[in-house]
C-alpha positions as YAML, in Angstrom:
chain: A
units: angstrom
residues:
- id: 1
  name: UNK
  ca: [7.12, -20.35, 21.76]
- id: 2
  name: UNK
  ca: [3.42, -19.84, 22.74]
- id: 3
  name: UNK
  ca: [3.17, -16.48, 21.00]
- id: 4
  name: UNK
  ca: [5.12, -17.84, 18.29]
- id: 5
  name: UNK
  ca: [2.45, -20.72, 17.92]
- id: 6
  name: UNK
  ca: [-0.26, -17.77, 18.09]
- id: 7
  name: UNK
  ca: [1.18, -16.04, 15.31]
- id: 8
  name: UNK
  ca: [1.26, -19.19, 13.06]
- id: 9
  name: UNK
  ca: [-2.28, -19.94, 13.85]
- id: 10
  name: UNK
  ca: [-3.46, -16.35, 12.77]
- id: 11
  name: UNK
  ca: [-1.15, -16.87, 9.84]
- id: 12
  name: UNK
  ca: [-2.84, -19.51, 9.00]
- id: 13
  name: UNK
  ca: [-6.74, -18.05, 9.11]
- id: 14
  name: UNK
  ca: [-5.70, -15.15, 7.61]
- id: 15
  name: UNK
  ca: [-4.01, -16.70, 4.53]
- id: 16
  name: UNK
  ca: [-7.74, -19.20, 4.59]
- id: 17
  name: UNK
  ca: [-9.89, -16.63, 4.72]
- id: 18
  name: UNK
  ca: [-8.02, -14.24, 2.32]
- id: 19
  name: UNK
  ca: [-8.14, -17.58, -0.16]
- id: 20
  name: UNK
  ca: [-12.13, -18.00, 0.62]
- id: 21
  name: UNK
  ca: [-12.82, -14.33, -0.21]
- id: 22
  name: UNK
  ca: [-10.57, -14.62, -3.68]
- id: 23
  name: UNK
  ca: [-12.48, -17.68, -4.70]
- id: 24
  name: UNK
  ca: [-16.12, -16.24, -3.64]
- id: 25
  name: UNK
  ca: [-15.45, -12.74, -6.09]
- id: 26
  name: UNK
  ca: [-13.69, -14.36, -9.17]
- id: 27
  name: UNK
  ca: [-17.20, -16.28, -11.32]
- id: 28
  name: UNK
  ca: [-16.63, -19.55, -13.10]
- id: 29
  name: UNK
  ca: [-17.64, -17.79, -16.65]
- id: 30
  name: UNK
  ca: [-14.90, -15.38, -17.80]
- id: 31
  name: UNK
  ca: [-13.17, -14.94, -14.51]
- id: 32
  name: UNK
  ca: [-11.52, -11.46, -13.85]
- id: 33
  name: UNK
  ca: [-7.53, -12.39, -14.83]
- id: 34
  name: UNK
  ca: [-6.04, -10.26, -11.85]
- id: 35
  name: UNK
  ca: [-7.98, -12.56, -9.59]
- id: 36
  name: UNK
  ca: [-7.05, -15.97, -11.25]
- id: 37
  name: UNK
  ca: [-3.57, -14.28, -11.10]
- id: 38
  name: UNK
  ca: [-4.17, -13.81, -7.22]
- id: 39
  name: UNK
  ca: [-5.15, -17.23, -7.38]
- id: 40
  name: UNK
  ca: [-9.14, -17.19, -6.65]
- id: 41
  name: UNK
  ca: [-9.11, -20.21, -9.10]
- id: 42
  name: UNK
  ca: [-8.72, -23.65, -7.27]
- id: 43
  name: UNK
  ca: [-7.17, -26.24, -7.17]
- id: 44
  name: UNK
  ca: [-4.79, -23.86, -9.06]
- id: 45
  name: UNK
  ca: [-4.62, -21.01, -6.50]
- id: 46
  name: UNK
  ca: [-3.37, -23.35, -3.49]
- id: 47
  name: UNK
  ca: [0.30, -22.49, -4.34]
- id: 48
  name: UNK
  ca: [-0.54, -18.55, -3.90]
- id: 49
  name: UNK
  ca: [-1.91, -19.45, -1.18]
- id: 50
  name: UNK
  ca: [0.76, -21.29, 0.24]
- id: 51
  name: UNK
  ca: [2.82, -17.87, -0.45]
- id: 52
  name: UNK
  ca: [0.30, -16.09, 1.45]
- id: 53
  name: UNK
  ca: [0.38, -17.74, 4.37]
- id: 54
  name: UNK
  ca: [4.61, -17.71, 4.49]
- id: 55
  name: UNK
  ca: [4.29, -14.06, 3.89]
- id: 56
  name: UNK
  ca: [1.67, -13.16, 6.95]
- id: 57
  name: UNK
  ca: [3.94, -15.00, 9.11]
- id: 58
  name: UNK
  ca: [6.88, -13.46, 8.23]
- id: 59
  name: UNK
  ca: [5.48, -10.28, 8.41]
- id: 60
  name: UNK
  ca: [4.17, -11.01, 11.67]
- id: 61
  name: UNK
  ca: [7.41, -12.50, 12.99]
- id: 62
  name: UNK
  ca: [9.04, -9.20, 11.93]
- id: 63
  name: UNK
  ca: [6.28, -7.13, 13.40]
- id: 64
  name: UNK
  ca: [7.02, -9.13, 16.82]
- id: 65
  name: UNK
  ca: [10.60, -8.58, 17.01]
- id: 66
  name: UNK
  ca: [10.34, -4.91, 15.98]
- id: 67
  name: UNK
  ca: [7.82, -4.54, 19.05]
- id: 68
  name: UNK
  ca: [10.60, -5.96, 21.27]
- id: 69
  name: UNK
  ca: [13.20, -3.61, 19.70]
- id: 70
  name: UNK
  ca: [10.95, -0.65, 20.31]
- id: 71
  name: UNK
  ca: [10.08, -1.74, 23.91]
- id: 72
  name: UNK
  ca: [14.24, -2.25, 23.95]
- id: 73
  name: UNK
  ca: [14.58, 1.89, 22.95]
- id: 74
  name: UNK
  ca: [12.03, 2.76, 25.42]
- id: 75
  name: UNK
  ca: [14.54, 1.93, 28.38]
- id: 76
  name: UNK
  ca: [16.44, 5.26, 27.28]
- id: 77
  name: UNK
  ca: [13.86, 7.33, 28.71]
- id: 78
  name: UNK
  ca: [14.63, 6.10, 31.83]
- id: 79
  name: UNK
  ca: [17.84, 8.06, 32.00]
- id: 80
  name: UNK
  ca: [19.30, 4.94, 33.69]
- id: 81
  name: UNK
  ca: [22.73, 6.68, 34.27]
- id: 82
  name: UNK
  ca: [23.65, 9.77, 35.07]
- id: 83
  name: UNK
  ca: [24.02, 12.18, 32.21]
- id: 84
  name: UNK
  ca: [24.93, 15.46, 33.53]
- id: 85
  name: UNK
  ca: [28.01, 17.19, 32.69]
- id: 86
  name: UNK
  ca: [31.37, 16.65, 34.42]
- id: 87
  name: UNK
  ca: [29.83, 13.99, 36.69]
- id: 88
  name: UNK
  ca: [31.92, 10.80, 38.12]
- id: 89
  name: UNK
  ca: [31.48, 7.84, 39.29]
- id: 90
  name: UNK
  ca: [33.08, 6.29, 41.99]
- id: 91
  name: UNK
  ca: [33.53, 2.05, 42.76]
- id: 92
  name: UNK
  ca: [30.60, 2.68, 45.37]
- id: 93
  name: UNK
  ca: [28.50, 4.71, 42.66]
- id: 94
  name: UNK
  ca: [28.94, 1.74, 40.53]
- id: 95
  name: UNK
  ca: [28.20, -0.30, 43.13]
- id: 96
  name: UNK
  ca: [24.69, 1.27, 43.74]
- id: 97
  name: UNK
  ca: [24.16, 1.51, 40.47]
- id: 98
  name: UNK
  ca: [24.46, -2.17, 40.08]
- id: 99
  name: UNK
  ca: [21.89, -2.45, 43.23]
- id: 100
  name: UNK
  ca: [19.09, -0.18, 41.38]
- id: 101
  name: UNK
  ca: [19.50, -2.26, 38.21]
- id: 102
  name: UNK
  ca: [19.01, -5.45, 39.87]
- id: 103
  name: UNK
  ca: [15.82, -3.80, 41.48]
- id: 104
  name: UNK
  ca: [14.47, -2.82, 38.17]
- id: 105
  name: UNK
  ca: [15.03, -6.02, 36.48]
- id: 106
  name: UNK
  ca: [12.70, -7.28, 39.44]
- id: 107
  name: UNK
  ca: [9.95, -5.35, 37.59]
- id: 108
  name: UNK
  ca: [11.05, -5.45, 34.02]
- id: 109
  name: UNK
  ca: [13.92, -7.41, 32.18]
- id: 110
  name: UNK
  ca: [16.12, -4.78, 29.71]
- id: 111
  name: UNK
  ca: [18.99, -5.50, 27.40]
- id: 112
  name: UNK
  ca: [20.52, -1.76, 28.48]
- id: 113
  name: UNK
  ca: [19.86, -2.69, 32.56]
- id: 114
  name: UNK
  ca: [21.41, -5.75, 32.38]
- id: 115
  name: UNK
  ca: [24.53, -4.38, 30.34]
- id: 116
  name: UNK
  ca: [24.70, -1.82, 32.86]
- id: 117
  name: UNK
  ca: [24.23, -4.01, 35.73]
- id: 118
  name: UNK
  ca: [27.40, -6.52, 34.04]
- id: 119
  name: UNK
  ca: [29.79, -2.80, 33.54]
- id: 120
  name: UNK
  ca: [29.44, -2.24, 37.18]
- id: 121
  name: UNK
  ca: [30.09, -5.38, 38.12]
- id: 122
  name: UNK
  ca: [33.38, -5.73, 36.26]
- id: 123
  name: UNK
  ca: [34.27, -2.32, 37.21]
- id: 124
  name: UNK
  ca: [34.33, -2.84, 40.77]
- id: 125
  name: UNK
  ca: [36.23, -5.98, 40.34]
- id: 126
  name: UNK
  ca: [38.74, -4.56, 37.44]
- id: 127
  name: UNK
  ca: [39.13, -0.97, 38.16]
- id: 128
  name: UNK
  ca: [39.66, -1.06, 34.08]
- id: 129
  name: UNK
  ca: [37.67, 1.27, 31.89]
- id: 130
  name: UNK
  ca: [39.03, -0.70, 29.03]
- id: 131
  name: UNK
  ca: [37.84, -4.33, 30.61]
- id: 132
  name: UNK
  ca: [34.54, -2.16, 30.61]
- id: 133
  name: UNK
  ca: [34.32, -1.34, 27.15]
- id: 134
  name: UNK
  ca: [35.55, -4.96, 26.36]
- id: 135
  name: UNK
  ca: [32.77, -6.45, 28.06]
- id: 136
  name: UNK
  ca: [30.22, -3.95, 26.44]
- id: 137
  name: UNK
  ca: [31.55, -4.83, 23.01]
- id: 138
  name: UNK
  ca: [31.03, -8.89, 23.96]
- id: 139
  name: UNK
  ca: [27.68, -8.41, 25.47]
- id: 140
  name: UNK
  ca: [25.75, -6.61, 22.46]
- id: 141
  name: UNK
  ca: [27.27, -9.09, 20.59]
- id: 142
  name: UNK
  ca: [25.59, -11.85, 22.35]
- id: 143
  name: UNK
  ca: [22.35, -9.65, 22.77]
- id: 144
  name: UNK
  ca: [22.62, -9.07, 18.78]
- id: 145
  name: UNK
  ca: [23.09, -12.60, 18.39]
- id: 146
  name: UNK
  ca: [20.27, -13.51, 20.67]
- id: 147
  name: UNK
  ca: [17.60, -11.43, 18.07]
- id: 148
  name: UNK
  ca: [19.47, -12.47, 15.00]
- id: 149
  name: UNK
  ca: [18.17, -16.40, 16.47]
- id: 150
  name: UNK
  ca: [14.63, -14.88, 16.62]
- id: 151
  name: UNK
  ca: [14.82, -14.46, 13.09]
- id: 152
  name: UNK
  ca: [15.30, -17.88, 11.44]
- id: 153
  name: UNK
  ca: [11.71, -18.19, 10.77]
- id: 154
  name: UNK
  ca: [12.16, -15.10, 9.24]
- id: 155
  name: UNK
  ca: [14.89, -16.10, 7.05]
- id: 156
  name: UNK
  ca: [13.01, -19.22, 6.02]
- id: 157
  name: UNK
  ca: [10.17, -17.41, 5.49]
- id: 158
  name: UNK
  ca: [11.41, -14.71, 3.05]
- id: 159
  name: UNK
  ca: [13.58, -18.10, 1.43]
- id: 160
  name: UNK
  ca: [10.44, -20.27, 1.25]
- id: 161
  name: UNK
  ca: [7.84, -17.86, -0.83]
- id: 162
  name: UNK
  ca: [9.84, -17.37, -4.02]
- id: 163
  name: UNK
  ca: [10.74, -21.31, -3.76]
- id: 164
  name: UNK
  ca: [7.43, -22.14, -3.65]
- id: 165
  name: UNK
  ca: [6.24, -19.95, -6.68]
- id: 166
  name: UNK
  ca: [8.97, -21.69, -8.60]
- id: 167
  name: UNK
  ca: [7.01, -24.88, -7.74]
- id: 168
  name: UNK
  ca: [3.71, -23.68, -8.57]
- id: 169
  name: UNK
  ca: [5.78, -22.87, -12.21]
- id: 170
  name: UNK
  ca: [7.05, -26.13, -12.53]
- id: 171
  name: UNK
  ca: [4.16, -27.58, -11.71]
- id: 172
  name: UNK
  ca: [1.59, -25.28, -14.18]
- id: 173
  name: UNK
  ca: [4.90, -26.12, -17.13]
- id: 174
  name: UNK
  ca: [4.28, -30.09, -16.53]
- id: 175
  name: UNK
  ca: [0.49, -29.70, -16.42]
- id: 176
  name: UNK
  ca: [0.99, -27.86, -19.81]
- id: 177
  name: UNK
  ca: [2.75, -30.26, -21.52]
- id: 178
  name: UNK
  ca: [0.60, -32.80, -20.53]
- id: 179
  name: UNK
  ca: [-2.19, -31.06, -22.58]
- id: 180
  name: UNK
  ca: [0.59, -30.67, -25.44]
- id: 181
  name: UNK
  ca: [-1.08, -33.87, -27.55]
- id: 182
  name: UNK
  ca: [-4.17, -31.63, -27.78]
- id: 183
  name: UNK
  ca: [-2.67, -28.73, -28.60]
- id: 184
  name: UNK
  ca: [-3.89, -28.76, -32.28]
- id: 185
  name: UNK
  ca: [-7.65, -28.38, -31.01]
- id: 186
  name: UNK
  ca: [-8.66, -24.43, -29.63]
- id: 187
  name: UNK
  ca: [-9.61, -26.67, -26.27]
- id: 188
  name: UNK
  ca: [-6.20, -28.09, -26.38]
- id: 189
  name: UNK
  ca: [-4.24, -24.59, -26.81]
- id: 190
  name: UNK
  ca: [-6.65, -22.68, -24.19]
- id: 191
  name: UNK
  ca: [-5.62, -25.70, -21.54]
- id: 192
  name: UNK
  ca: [-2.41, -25.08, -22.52]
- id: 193
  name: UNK
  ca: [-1.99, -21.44, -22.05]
- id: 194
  name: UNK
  ca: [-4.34, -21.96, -18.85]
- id: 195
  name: UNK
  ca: [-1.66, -23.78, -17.33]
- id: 196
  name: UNK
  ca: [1.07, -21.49, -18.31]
- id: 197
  name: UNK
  ca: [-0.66, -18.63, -17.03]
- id: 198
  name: UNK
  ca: [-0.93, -20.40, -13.69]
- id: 199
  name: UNK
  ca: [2.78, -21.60, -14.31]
- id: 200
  name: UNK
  ca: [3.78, -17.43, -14.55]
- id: 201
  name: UNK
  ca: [1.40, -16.10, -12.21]
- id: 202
  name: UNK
  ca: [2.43, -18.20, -8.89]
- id: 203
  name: UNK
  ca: [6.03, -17.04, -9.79]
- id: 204
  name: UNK
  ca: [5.17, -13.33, -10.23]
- id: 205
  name: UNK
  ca: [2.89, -13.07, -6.83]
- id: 206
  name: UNK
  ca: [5.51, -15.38, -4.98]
- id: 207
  name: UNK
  ca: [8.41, -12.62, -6.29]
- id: 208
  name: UNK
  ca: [6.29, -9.58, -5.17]
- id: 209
  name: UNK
  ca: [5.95, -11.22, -1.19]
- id: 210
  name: UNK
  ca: [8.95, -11.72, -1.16]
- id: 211
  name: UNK
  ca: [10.22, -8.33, -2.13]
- id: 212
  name: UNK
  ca: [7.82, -7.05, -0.13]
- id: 213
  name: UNK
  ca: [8.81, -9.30, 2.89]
- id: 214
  name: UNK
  ca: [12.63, -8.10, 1.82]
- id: 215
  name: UNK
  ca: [12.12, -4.55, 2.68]
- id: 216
  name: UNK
  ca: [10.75, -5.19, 5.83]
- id: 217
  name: UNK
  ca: [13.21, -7.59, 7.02]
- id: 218
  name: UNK
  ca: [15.92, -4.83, 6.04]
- id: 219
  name: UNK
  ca: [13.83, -2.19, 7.74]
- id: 220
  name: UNK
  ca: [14.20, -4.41, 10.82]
- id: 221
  name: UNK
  ca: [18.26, -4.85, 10.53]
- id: 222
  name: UNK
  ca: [18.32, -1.06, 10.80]
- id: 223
  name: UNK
  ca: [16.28, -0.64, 13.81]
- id: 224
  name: UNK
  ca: [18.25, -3.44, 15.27]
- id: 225
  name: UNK
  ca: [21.47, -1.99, 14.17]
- id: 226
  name: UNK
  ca: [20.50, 1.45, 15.57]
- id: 227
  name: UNK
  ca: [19.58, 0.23, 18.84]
- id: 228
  name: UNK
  ca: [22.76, -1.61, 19.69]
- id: 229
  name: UNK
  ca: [25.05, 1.35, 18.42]
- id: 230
  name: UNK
  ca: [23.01, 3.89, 20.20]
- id: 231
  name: UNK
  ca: [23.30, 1.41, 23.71]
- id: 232
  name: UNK
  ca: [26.92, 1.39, 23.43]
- id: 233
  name: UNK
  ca: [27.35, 5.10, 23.00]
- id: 234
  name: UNK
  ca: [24.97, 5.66, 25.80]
- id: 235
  name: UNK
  ca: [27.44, 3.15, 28.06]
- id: 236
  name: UNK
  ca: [30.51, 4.71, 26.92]
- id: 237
  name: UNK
  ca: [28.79, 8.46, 27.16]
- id: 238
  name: UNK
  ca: [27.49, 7.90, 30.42]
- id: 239
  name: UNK
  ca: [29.32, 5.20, 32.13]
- id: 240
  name: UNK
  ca: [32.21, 4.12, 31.14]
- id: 241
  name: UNK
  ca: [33.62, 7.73, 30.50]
- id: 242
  name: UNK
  ca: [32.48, 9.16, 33.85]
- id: 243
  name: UNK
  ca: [34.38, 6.28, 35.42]
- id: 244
  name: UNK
  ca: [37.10, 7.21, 38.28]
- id: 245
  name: UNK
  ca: [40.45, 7.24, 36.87]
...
């Protein structure tokens, strides 16, 4: 929660200062239209920056739990189980296996030790290869479940920043037609086609986060995806198969 809290603060100052540095660079006189777009204009830019702000922390919510799913792959390289040709295990193997698991968790907490730890453990009480695999199959599914809960801020996120650049357009289509009554006057037709500009642009930057944000929340299924099919092969490879019938 405390990193989580972090990462919304940084969201936050990062989305500010991005807003500051669009709103120093874009002059009051014939402002440059890709950074009124951007929204260096205010009051009218707040709603890009509201996008902003739910993009950076989505991003860096995804960023956080693809760390963890790296650091999750890196317990391969431990060759935790024996993976030598022709090799069995006994109960007692499993056994000790289960005993060096529970010493490594001491030092560092796995999702692959602790599945192996739990197959050993049902092993020596089942003698069933197939309880085994069972239990495998019910485990990642809790341990996929656990990220997938890591990811509702996420999920909001990525739902939130085209929402809210639909209500920066509903908000710059009222503002319009508020200015409608002037619209025979030039002033009264620029205000109004200021105001739809702003009404189009919020939508547009909102839709490109968000695509954006898309592809790397997809990016992240797949690494998830590939790290809980390559754990259960490993199990079955390694353990479960090497098993004494």
């Amino acid at each position: 929660m405390n990193n989580r809290l972090i990462r919304l603060m940084i969201s936050v100052a990062a989305a500010t200062a991005f807003m500051v540095a669009l709103v120093l660079m874009t002059p009051e006189e014939n402002p440059n239209r890709i950074l009124v777009m951007l929204g260096g204009t205010m009051p009218e830019g707040l709603i890009q920056g509201a996008t902003y702000f739910l993009f950076i922390w989505g991003v860096l919510e995804v960023m956080a739990i693809k760390s963890r799913l790296t650091t999750e792959a890196d317990s391969f390289s431990a060759h935790l189980l024996p993976e030598k040709d022709n090799y069995i295990l006994s109960a007692d193997d499993a056994n000790q296996l289960k005993l060096n698991m529970m010493h490594l968790e001491r030092q560092q907490s796995y999702y692959l030790v602790d599945l192996i730890k739990k197959s050993c453990t049902k092993y020596r009480l089942s003698k069933s290869s197939s309880e085994v695999l069972g239990l495998v199959d019910s485990q990642i599914g809790l341990y996929n479940s656990e990220i997938e809960s890591e990811q509702a801020y996420i999920n909001y996120a990525s739902w939130a920043i085209p929402s809210v650049g639909f209500i920066g357009t509903v908000l710059g289509i009222a503002a319009s037609l508020g200015f409608a009554n002037q619209a025979s006057t030039p002033e009264g037709i620029e205000k109004v086609t200021s105001m739809l500009a702003v009404a189009f642009d919020t939508t547009l930057v909102a839709l490109v986060l968000s695509v954006i944000l898309t592809f790397l929340i997809h990016s992240l299924h797949k690494q998830q995806d590939e790290l809980f099919t390559k754990m259960k092969s490993y199990i079955i490879e390694n353990l479960i198969n090497r098993f004494y019938k």
